[in-house]
C-alpha positions in Angstrom: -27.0 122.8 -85.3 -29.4 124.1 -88.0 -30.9 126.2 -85.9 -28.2 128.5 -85.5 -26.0 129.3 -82.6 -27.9 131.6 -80.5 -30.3 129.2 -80.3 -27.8 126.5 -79.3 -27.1 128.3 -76.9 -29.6 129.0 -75.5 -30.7 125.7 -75.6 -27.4 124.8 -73.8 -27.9 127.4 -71.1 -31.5 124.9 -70.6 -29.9 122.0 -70.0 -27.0 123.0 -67.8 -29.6 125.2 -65.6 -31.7 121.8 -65.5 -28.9 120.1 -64.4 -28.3 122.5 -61.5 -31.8 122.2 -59.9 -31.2 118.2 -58.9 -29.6 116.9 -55.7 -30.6 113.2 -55.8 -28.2 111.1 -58.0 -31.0 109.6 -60.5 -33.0 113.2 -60.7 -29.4 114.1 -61.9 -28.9 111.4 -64.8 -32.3 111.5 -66.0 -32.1 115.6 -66.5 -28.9 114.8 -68.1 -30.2 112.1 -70.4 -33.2 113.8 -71.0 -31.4 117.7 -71.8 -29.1 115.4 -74.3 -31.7 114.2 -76.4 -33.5 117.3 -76.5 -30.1 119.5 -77.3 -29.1 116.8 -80.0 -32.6 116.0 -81.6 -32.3 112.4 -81.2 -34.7 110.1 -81.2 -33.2 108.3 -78.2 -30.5 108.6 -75.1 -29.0 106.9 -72.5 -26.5 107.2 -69.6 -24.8 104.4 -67.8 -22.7 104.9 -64.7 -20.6 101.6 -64.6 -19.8 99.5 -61.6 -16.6 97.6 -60.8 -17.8 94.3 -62.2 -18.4 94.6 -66.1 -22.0 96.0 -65.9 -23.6 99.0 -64.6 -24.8 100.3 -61.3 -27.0 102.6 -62.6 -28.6 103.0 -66.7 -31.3 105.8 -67.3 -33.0 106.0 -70.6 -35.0 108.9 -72.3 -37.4 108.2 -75.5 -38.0 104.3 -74.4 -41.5 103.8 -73.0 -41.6 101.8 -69.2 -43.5 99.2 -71.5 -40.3 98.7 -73.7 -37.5 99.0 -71.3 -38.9 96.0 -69.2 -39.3 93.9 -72.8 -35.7 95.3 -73.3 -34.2 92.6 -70.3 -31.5 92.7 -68.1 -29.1 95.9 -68.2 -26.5 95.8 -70.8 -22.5 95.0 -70.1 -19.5 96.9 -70.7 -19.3 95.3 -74.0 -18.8 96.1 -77.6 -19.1 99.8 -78.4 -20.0 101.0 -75.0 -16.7 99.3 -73.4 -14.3 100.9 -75.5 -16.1 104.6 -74.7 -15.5 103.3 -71.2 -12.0 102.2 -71.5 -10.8 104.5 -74.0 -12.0 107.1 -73.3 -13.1 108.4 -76.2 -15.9 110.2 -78.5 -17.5 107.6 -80.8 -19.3 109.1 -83.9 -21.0 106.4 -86.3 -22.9 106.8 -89.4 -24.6 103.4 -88.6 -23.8 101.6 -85.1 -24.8 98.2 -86.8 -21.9 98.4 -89.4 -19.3 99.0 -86.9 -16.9 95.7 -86.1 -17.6 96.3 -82.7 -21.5 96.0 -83.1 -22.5 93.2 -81.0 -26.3 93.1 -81.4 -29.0 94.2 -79.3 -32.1 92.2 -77.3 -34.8 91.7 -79.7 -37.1 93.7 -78.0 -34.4 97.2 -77.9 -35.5 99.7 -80.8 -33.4 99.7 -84.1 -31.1 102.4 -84.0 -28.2 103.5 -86.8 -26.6 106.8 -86.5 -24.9 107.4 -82.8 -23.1 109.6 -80.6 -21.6 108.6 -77.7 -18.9 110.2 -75.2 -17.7 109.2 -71.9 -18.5 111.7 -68.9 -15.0 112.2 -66.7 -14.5 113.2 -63.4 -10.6 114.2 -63.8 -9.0 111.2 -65.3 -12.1 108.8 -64.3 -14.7 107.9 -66.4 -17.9 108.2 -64.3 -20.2 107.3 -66.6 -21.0 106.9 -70.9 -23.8 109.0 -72.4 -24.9 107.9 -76.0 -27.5 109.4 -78.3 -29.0 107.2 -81.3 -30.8 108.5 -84.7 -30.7 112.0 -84.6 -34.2 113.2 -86.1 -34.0 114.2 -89.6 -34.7 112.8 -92.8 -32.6 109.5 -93.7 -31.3 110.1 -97.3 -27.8 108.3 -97.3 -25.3 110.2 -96.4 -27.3 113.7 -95.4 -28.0 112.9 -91.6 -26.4 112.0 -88.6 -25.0 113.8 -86.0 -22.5 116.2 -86.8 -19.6 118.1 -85.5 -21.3 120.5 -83.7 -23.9 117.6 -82.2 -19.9 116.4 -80.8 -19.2 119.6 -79.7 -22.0 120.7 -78.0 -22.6 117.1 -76.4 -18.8 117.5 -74.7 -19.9 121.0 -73.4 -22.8 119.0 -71.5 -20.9 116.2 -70.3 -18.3 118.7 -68.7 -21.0 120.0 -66.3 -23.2 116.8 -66.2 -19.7 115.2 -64.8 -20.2 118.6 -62.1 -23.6 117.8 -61.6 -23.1 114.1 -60.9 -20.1 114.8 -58.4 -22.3 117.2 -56.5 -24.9 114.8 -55.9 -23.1 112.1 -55.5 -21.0 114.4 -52.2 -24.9 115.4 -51.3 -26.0 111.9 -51.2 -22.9 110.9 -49.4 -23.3 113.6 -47.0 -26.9 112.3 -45.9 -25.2 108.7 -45.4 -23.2 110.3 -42.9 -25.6 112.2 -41.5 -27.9 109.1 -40.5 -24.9 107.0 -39.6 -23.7 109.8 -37.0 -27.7 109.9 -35.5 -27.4 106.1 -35.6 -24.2 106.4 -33.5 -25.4 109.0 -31.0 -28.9 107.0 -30.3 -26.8 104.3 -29.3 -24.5 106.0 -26.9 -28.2 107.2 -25.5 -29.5 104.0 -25.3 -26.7 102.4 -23.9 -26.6 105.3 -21.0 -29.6 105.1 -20.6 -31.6 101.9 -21.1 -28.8 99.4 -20.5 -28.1 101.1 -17.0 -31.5 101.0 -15.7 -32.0 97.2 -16.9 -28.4 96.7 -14.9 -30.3 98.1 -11.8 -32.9 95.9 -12.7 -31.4 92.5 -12.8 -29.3 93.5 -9.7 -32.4 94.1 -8.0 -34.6 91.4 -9.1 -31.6 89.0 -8.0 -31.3 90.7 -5.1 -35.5 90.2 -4.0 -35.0 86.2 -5.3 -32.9 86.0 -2.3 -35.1 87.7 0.3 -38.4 85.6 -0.6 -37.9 83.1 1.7 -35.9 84.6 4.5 -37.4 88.1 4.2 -40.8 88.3 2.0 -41.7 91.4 3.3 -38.4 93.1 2.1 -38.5 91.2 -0.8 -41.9 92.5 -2.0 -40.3 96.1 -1.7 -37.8 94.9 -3.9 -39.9 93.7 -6.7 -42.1 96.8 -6.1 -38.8 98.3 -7.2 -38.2 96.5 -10.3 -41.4 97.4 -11.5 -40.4 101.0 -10.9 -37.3 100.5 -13.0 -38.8 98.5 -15.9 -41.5 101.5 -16.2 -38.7 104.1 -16.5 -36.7 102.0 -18.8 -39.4 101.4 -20.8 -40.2 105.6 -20.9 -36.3 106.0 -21.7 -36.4 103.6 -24.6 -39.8 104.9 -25.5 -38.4 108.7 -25.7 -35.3 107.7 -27.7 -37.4 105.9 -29.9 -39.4 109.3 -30.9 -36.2 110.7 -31.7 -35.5 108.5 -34.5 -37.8 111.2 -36.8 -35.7 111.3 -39.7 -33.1 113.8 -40.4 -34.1 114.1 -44.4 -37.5 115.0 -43.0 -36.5 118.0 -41.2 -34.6 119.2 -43.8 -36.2 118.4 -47.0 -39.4 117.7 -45.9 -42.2 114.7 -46.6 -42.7 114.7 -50.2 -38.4 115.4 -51.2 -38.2 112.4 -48.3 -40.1 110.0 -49.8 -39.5 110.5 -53.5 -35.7 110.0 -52.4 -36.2 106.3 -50.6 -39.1 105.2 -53.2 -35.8 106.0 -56.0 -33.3 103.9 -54.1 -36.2 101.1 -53.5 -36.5 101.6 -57.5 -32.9 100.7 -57.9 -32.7 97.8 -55.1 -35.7 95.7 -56.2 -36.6 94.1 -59.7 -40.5 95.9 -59.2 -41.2 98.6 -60.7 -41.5 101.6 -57.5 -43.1 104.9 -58.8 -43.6 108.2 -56.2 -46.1 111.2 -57.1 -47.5 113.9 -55.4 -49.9 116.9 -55.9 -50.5 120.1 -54.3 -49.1 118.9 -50.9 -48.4 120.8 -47.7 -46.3 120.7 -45.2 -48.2 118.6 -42.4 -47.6 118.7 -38.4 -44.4 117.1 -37.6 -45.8 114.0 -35.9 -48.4 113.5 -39.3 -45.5 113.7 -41.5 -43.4 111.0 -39.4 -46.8 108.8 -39.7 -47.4 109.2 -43.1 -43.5 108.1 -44.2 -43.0 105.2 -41.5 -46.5 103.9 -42.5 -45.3 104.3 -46.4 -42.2 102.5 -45.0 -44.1 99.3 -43.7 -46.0 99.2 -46.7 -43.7 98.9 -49.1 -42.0 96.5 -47.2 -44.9 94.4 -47.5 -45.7 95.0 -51.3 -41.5 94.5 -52.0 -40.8 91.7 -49.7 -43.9 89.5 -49.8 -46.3 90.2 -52.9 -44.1 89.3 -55.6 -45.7 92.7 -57.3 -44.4 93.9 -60.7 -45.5 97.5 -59.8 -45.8 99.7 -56.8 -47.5 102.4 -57.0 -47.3 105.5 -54.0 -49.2 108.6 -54.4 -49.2 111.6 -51.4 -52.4 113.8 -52.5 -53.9 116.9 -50.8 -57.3 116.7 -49.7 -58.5 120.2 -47.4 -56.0 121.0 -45.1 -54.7 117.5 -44.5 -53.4 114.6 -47.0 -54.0 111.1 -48.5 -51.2 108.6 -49.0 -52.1 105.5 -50.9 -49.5 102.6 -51.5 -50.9 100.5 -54.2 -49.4 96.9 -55.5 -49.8 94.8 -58.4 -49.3 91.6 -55.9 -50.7 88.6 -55.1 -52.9 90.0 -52.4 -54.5 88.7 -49.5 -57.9 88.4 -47.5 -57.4 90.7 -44.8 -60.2 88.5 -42.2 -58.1 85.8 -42.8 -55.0 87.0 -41.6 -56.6 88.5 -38.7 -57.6 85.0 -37.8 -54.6 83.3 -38.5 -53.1 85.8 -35.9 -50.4 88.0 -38.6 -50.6 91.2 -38.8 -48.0 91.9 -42.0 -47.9 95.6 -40.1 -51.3 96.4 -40.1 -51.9 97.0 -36.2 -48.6 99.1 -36.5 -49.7 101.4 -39.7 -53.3 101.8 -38.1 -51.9 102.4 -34.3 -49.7 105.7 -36.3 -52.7 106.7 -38.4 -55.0 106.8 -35.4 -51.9 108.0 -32.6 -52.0 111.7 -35.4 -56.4 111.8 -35.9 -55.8 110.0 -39.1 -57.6 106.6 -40.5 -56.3 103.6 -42.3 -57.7 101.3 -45.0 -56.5 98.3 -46.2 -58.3 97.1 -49.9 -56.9 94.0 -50.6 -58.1 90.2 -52.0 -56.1 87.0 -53.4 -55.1 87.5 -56.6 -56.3 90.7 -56.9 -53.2 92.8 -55.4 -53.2 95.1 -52.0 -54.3 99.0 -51.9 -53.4 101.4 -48.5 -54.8 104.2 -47.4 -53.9 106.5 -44.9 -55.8 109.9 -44.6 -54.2 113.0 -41.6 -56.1 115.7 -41.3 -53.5 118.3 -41.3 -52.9 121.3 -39.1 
């Protein structure tokens, strides 16, 4: 690198301590992406982490506005250049991409692109991913740019620890799955100790008063006084285990980490666009922060599953001691009176019952055509 190597060093020691702050899988490739272009001085990056089926499960960009990735299309195949740095396994240096045999054309949208760098990122003998860089920024004479030697070099020292850094979270991630899926199996051992027993007593006893009615009604009243009793206490017992579905992640990482994870898978699962910020946010009582995510939950349930939005937007914002979610869509809307009336509730009496059950308030802002806005205020502690 012209700039010497102290400097590319240092710039090195950046990108690898970047790296290292991430847990979540996409924080990881976009620090990657992003420390790539930044050590190499391109003009753009990308990583893709292919799947088993000739495309890729995951493809993070860096120099690309929103605006032109969605022009761009569908995410690209394993084809043409990028295939044989995933099945080869092997550095690919080009003066100019577009000359190369293997060039296959691009969407007309993508930017125009000549000199690139690409290597694949290995985990052992797999190759967990491709990262590329394309016009490195310098002047274009013919034949005095490009990247160079060192750009190879010092691109193979990053992919060394961004393959580290994207095992890590990868076990992290995989960790959490386990975590929920062993709560998941211990609420149902509960629930069937529990709950299914007392409905056993139940139907044993309600069968057991449909035979005294005639013969006995005075016994059977006692009986059915007794059913009652056992319907209560199941309903307290499925009640209780209900309150102890509060979210693992949240006790450990907390609200905002919480949320920004699930709206980045929600990113990856739907075809809208799902974007999470927050600003100057403490941490809440317990029971406010459970309300706050499960009514975040329901709400981008809605705006994903039935508003057909482009763009979801989900903000957490401080205001005094307490804080302001709002879950805004880009949908087709709806007149709030007029589902009232038509007897649906898309969640609403849910969202407001948790907002009020914690001292908050809920607003819905919403009109055909005009997209869907959600407001949910807690005062804090």
């Amino acid at each position: 690198m012209s700039h010497g190597p102290r400097s590319g060093l240092a710039a090195v020691s950046s990108a690898l301590l970047a790296m290292s702050r991430h847990l979540e899988v996409r924080d990881v490739l976009k620090t990657i992406v992003a420390s790539a272009r930044e050590l190499l001085d391109a003009q753009y990056a990308a990583l893709g982490v292919p799947d088993d089926h000739g495309g890729f499960a995951q493809f993070v960009v860096d120099g690309v506005s929103d605006e032109q990735w969605r022009a761009i299309g569908p995410l690209p195949r394993q084809h043409g250049i990028l295939a044989a740095m995933l099945q080869e396994a092997r550095v690919e240096r080009l003066a100019d991409v577009r000359k190369d045999p293997r060039f296959e054309g691009w969407p007309s949208a993508h930017p125009d692109m000549s000199d690139f760098l690409g290597l694949p990122i290995r985990d052992g003998d797999e190759v967990i991913g491709a990262l590329f860089l394309a016009n490195k920024n310098c002047p274009k004479q013919e034949g005095s740019c490009g990247f160079t030697e060192e750009d190879e070099e010092l691109l193979g020292i990053l992919a060394q620890h961004a393959a580290i850094a994207l095992t890590n979270a990868r076990l992290y991630e995989r960790s959490r799955e386990l975590t929920i899926a062993e709560e998941r199996s211990r609420l149902a051992h509960e629930l069937h100790d529990a709950v299914s027993q007392k409905l056993f007593s139940l139907r044993l006893t309600a069968q057991a008063a449909a035979r005294l009615v005639d013969r006995d009604p005075a016994r059977a009243k006692g009986e059915l006084h007794q059913v009652a009793v056992l319907a209560a206490e199941a309903a307290d017992e499925l009640r209780a285990a209900v309150v102890e579905l509060r979210p693992a992640a949240l006790d450990e990482d907390g609200l905002v980490a919480t949320l920004r994870t699930q709206i980045q898978v929600l990113d990856r699962a739907h075809t809208a666009r799902v974007t999470f910020a927050a600003r100057g946010i403490r941490a809440l009582p317990a029971a406010q922060e459970e309300a706050v995510l499960r009514v975040a939950q329901e709400a981008l349930h809605n705006a994903l599953r039935h508003s057909g939005a482009d763009h979801v937007d989900v903000t957490l914002d401080r205001r005094g001691t307490g804080a302001v979610l709002r879950v805004t869509d880009d949908g087709r809307g709806f007149d709030p009176k007029a589902v009232r009336r038509a007897g649906r509730h898309l969640g609403l009496v849910s969202m407001r019952d948790r907002a009020s059950g914690v001292g908050g308030r809920l607003t819905v802002e919403s009109a055909p055509g005009k997209g869907t806005a959600i407001e949910m205020e807690v005062p804090g502690g």
